[in-house]
C-alpha positions in Angstrom: -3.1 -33.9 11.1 -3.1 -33.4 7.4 -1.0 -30.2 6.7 2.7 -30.2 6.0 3.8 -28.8 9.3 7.9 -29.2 8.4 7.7 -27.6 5.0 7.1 -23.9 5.9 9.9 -22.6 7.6 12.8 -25.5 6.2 10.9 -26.0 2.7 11.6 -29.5 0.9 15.3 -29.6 1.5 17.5 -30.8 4.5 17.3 -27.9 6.6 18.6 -29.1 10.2 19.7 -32.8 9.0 23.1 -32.4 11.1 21.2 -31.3 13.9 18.7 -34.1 13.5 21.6 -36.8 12.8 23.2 -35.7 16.3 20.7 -36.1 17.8 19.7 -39.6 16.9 22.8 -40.4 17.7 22.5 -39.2 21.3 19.1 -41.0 21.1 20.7 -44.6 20.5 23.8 -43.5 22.4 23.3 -47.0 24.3 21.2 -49.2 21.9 23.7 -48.7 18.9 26.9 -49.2 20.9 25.3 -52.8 22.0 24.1 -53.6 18.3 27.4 -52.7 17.2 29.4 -54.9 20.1 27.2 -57.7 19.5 27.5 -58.1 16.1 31.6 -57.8 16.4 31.5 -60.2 19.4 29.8 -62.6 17.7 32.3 -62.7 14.6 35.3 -62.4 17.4 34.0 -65.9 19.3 33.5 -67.4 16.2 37.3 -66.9 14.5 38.2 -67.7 18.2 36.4 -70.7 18.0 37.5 -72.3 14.9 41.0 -71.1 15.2 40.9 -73.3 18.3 39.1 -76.3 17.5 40.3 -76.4 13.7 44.5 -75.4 14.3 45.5 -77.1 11.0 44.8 -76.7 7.3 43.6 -80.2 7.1 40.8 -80.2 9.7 39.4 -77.4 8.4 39.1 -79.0 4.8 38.0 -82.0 6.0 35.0 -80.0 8.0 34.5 -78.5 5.1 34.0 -81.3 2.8 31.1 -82.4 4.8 29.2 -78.7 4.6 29.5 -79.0 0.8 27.7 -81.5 0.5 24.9 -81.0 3.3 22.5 -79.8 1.4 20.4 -78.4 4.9 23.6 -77.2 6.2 24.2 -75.0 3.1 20.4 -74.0 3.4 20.8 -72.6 6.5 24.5 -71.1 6.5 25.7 -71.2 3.1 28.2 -72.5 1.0 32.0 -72.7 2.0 33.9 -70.9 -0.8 37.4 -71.2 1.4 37.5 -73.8 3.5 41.4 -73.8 4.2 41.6 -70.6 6.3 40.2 -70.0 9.8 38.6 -66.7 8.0 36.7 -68.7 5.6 35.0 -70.6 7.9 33.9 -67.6 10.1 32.9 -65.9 6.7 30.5 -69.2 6.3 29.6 -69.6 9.9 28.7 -65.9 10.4 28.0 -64.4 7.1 24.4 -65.1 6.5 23.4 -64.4 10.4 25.7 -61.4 10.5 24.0 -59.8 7.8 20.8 -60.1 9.4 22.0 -58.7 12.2 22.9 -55.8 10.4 19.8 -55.7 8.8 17.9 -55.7 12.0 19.8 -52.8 13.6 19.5 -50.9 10.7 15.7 -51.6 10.3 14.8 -50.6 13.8 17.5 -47.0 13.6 15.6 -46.0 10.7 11.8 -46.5 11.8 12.6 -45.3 14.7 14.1 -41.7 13.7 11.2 -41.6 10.7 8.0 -43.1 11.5 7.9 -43.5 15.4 9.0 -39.7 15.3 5.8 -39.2 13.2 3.5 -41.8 15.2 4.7 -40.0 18.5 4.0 -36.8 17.7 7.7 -35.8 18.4 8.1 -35.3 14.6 5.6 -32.4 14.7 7.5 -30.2 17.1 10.6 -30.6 15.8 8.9 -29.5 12.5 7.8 -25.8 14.2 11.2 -25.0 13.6 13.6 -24.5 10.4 13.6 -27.9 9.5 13.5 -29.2 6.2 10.8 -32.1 4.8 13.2 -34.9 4.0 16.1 -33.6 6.6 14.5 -36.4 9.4 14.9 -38.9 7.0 18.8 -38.1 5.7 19.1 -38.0 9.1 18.2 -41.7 10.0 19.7 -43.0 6.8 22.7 -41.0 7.9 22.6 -42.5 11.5 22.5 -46.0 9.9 25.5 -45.3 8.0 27.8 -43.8 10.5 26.3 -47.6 12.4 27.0 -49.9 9.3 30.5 -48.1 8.8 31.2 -49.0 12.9 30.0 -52.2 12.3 32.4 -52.7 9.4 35.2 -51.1 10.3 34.9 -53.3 14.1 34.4 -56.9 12.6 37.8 -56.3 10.4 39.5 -55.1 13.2 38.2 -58.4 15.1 39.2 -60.9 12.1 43.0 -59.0 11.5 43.1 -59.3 15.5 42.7 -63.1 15.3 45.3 -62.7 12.3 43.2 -63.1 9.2 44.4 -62.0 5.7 43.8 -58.1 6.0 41.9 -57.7 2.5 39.5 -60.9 3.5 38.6 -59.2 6.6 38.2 -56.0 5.2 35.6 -57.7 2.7 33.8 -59.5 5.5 33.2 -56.3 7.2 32.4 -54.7 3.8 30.1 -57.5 2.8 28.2 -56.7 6.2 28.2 -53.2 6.2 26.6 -52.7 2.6 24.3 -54.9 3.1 22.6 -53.0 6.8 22.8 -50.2 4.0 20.8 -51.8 1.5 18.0 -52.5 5.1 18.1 -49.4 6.1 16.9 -47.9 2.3 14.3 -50.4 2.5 13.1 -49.2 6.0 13.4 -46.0 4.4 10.5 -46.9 2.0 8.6 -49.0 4.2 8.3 -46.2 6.7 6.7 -44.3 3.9 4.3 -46.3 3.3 3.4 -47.8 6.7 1.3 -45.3 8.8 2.8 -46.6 12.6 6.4 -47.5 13.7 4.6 -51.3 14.1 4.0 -52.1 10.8 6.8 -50.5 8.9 9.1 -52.9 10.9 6.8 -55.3 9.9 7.3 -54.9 6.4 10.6 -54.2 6.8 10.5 -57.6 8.7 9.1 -59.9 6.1 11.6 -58.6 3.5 14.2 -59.9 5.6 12.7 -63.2 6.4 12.0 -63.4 2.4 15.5 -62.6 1.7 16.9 -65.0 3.7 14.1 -67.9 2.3 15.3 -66.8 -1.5 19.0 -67.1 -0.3 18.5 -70.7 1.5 16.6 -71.8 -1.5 20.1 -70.8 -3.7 22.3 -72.0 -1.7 20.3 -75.7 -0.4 21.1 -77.3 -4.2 23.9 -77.2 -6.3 22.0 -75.9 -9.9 19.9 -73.6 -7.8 22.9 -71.4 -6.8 21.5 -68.3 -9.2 18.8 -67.6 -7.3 20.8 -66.8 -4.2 22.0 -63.9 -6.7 18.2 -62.5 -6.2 18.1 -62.3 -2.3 20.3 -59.4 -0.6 21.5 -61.3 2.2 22.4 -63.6 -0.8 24.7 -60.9 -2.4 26.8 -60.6 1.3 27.9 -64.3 0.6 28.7 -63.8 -2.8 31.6 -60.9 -2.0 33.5 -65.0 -0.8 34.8 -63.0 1.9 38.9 -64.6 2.3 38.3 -66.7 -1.2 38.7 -64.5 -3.9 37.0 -61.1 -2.2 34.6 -60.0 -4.8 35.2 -56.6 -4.5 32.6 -55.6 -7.4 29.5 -57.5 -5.4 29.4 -55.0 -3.2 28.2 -52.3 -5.6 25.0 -54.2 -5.8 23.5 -53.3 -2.3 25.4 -50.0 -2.3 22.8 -49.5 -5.8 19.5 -50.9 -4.1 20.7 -48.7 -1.4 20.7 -45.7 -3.4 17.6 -46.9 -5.3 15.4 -47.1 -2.2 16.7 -43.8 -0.9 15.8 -42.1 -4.3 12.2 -43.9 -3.9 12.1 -42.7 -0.5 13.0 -39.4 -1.0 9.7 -39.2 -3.6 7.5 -40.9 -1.3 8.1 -38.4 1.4 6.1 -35.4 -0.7 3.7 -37.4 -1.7 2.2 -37.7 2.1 0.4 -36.2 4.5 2.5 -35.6 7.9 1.5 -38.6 9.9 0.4 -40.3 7.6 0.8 -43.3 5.5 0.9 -44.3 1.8 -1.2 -47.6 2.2 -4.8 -47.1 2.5 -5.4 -48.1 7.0 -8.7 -49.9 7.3 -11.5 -48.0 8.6 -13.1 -49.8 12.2 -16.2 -49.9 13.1 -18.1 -46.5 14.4 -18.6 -48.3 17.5 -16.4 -50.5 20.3 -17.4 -54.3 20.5 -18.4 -55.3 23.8 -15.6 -57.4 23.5 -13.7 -54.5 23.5 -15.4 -53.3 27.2 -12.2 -53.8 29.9 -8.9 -52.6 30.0 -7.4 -56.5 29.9 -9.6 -56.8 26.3 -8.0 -53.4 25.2 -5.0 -55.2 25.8 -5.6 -58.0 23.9 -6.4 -56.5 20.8 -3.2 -54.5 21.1 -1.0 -57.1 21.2 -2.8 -60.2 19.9 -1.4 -59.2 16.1 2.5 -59.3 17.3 1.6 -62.5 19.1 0.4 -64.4 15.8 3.2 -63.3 13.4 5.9 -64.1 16.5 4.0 -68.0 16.9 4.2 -68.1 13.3 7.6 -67.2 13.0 8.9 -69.8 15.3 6.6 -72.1 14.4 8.8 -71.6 10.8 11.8 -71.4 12.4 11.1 -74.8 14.5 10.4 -76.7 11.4 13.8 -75.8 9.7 16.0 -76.5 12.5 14.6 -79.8 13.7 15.2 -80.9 9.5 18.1 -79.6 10.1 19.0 -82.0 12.5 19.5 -85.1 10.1 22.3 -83.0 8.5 24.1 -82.4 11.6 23.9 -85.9 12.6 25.6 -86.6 9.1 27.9 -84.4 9.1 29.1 -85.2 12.1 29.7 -88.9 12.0 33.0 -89.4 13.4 34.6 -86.1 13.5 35.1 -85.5 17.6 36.0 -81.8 17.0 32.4 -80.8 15.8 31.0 -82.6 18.1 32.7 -80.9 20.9 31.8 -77.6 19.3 28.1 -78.3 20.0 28.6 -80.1 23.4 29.7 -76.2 24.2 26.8 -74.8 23.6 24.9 -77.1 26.3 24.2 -80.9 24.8 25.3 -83.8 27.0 24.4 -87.0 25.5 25.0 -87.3 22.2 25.3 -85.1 19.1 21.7 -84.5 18.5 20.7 -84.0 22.0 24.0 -81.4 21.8 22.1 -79.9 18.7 18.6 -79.9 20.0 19.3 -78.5 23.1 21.2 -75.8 21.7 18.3 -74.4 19.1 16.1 -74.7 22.0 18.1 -72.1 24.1 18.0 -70.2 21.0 14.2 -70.3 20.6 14.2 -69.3 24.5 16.6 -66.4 23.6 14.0 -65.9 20.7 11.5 -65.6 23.3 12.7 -63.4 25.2 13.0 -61.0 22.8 9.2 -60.9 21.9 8.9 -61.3 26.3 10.1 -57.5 26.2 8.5 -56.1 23.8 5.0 -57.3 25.0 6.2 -55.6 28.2 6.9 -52.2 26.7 3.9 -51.9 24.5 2.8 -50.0 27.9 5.6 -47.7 27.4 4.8 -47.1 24.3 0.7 -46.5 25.2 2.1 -44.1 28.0 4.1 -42.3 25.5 1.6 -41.9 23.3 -1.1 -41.0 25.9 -2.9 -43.6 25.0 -2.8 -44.8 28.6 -3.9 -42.3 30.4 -7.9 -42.0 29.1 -7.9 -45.4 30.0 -6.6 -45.0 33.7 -9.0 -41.6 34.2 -11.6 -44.2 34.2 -12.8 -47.1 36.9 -9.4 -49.0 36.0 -6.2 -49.2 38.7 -2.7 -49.4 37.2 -2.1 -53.1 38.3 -5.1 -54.0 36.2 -3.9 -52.1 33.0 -0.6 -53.4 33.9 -1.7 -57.1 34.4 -4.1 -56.9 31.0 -0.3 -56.4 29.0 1.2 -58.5 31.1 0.0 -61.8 30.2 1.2 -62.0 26.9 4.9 -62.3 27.7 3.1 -64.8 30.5 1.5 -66.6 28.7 2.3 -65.6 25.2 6.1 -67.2 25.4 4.6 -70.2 26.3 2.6 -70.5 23.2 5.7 -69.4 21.2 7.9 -72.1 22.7 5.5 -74.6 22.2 5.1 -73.9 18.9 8.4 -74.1 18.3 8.6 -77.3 19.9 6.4 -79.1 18.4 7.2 -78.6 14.6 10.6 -79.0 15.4 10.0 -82.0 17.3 7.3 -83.4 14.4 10.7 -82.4 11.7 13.6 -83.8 13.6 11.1 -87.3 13.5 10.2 -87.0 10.1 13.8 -86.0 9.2 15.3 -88.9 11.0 12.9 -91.3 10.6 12.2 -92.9 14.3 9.0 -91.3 14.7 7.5 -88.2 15.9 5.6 -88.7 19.0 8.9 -88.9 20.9 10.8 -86.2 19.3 7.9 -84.0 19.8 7.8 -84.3 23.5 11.5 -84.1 24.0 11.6 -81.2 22.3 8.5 -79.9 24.0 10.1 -79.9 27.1 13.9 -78.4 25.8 11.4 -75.3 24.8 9.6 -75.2 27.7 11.8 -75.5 30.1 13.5 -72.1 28.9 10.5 -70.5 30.4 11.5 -69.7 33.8 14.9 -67.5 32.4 12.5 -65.7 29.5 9.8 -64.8 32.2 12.9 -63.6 34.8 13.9 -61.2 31.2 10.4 -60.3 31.0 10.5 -59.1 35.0 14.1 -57.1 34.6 11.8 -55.8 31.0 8.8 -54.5 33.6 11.6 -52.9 36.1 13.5 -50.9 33.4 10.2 -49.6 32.4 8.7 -48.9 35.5 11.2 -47.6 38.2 13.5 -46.1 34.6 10.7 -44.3 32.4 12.4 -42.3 31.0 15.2 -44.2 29.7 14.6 -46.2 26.3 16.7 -48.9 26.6 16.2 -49.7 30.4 13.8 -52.4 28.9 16.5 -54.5 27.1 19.4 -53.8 29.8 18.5 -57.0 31.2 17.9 -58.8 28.4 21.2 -57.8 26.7 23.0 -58.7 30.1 21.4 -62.5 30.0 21.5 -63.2 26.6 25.9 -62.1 26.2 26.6 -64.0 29.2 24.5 -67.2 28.1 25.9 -66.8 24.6 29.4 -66.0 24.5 30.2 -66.6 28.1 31.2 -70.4 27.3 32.8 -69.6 23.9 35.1 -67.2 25.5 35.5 -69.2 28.7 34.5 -66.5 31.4 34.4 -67.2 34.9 31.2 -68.9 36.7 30.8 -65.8 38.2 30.3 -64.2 34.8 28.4 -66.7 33.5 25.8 -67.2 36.5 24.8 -63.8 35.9 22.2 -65.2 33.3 18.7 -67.3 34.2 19.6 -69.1 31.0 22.9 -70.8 32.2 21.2 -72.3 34.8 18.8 -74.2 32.6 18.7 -77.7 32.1 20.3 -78.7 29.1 17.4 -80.9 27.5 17.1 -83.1 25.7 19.5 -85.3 27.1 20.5 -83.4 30.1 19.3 -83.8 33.9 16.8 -82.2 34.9 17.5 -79.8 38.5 13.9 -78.6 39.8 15.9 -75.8 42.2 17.4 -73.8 39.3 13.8 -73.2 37.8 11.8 -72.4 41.2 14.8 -69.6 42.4 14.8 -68.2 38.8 10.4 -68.5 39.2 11.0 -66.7 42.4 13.2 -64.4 41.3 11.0 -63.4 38.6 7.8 -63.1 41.0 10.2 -60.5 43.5 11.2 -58.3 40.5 7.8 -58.4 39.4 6.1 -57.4 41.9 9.0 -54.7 42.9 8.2 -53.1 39.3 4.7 -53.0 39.9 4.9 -51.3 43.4 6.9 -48.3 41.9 4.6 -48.3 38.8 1.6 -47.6 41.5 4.0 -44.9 42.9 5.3 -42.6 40.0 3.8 -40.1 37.8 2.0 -41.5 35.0 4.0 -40.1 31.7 
């Protein structure tokens, strides 16, 4: 469609943008809540955590001293402006990730309520009535505020909880809040300029993976610290959170923030409903023979996610396992770190604590890209994409099975590939080779494969038996990943924690290796799978 379907009745202004907001907010009634909960969990288990481990002023300087002068360390958390308060440390330990966090949830809000309202058609309707041309877009941007302020307002409450200075914590929150502000602007423009919900995440995506390079970059050296000033996630450090609060810093993302929406704004009347900014690629007048089933359909669909995800953790892989000379470092002597990452599933040794635990993480990782393989058939069913494809000689299990090999067979490639550079860095980085470091940590990735394909199968029931709820899909996922994560931080009950496949993983490298664990959780996955599939046959189509 090429007209401007939402300007007659609502013109250019923001007719209907309360009506809009309340409903996106009914929308994500369940997917914000969890963003929101995770994000404050993870900043209560830390301050737990270090409060714990670290009771008196001089063990927390003495940790420290040690970050300040790991260069890899400081790449991949930052500096420690305050190392004497239980604050300051959780301001380190969960300042960089947190505000990626935030970023994330407010990436995904704001291409959601924008573009994937356009790409689905949704955006059209709602555009019959008096709606106004740029009132969808307040409304998202409005959405991610009311999210970032909960956000906020939640990890302060957390940090005074755990009784933290009250105007460190509020800065901590601050810090994070501004800066999923500053993401969701960004989105803003990106969904402009992207014509599908895909790729505007995309770019959205690589902005935050380039912010966070340009901040590691800053932070890894000591005369390089400026150009941490150029990255966003960079500016959420520099607020020093409990050691000084920078109070002015956070007018930088609150300007971007109001920069990109201005941009934003201005790109929206300069398009066609539907449509994009950057110029789409024409194809070719006619298929490929390549292109002649419903499993090659599938392929091309999802082959592009598959390369930037193997790429990404291929990256990711890389920096941990050099990472992993600076843990050993650090650690030397000091029994209370090492205990810290003997929690998270290591049993012989400091490194094999470390290893194992990035390799859950990669698994965790995984998973993630597990469910969204699965519910790119939601999406084609939404879409109606699907259903010219099943009018013709093809059954539902084989469109069904097409998809579902690439969170089969497409996690494996991502674990592997995260295996192996981390396996060919931690042996460069350590010097003692790299043909042993590569298969240990071949098989720590691997082995995470039974819980990620049991996520993919809980993935395929939410879709399948719950169409028409959204977040069915990541239920299951959400579920696995808490319990794995925090369960041991905040010492909940076996029962608790044997409600995840990925606590009943061997912890490798190092660890010993149970075969039962891995055929139930197999077994499991094949019963939930095929359960899924059954009642796929059996409802309506759409």
């Amino acid at each position: 469609m090429s007209g401007h379907a939402l300007d007659a009745p609502g013109g250019h202004g923001l007719t209907g943008t309360g009506v809009l907001y309340r409903l996106a907010l009914r929308r994500d009634r369940i997917a914000l809540p969890v963003w929101v909960y995770l994000g404050t969990a993870m900043v209560a288990s830390t301050v737990f955590s270090f409060r714990k481990l670290y009771a008196d002023e001089a063990s927390r300087r003495t940790f420290a001293a040690g970050i300040d002068g790991n260069g890899s360390l400081r790449a991949l958390y930052g500096p420690i402006f305050d190392g004497s308060t239980t604050g300051g440390l959780t301001a380190w330990r969960m300042g960089v990730f947190g505000t990626v966090l935030a970023a994330l949830m407010s990436t995904l809000l704001v291409v959601r309520h924008t573009r994937a309202e356009e790409e689905d058609g949704r955006l059209e309707l709602i555009g019959a009535g008096a709606v106004g041309r740029r009132a969808p877009l307040a409304a998202a941007l409005a959405a991610a505020l009311t999210a970032n302020a909960a956000l906020a307002a939640l990890v302060a409450a957390a940090l005074l909880a755990a009784g933290q200075s009250a105007a460190g914590s509020l800065a901590f929150g601050l810090a994070l809040g501004t800066a999923g502000l500053f993401f969701a602007a960004l989105a803003a423009v990106t969904a402009q300029l992207a014509e599908t919900a895909r790729a505007a995440n995309g770019l959205a995506g690589a902005a935050i993976g380039t912010a966070f390079v340009v901040r590691a970059i800053g932070d890894a050296g000591s005369g390089t610290s400026w150009i941490s000033w150029l990255s966003p996630i960079g500016w959420s450090e520099q607020v020093r959170a409990f050691a000084g609060n920078r109070w002015w810093v956070l007018l930088l993302p609150l300007a971007g923030a109001a920069l990109l929406t201005v941009l934003a704004r201005a790109l929206v009347a300069r398009r066609d409903l539907g449509a994009g900014l950057l110029p789409q690629r024409p194809g070719p007048a006619a298929a490929a023979p390549a292109l002649a089933s419903a499993a090659a359909l599938a392929r091309r669909l999802q082959r592009g996610p598959l390369l930037g995800w193997t790429l990404a953790l291929a990256a990711a892989g890389a920096v941990f396992g050099g990472v992993a000379k600076g843990v050993v470092d650090l650690i030397g002597d000091n029994q209370q770190m090492a205990e810290v990452l003997a929690r998270m599933g290591g049993q012989q040794g400091v490194l094999n604590a470390y290893l194992s635990s990035i390799a859950t993480v990669f698994g965790m990782v995984s998973a993630v890209y597990a469910v969204q393989a699965v519910l790119r058939m939601r999406a084609e069913e939404v879409s109606g994409r699907a259903e010219p494809v099943l009018a013709g000689a093809v059954s539902r299990l084989r469109w069904a099975a097409g998809h579902l090999l690439f969170p089969l067979l497409g996690t494996a490639l991502l674990l592997a590939a995260a295996g192996l550079t981390a396996g060919l860095a931690e042996g460069l980085a350590l010097g003692h080779g790299t043909g042993g470091a590569v298969g240990r940590m071949l098989g720590a990735t691997l082995v995470q494969l039974p819980a990620v394909w049991l996520t993919a199968a809980a993935a395929l029931a939410g879709y399948a038996l719950l169409p028409h709820r959204a977040a069915a899909g990541w239920t299951g996922f959400g579920v696995f990943v808490l319990v794995a994560w925090l369960g041991p931080i905040l010492q909940l009950p076996q029962g608790v924690l044997d409600l995840s496949p990925f606590s009943h993983l061997p912890h490798l490298p190092g660890g010993r290796v149970d075969a039962a664990p891995l055929l139930w959780i197999t077994a499991l996955t094949a019963l939930t799978a095929a359960a899924a599939l059954t009642g796929l046959r059996r409802r309506d189509l759409g």
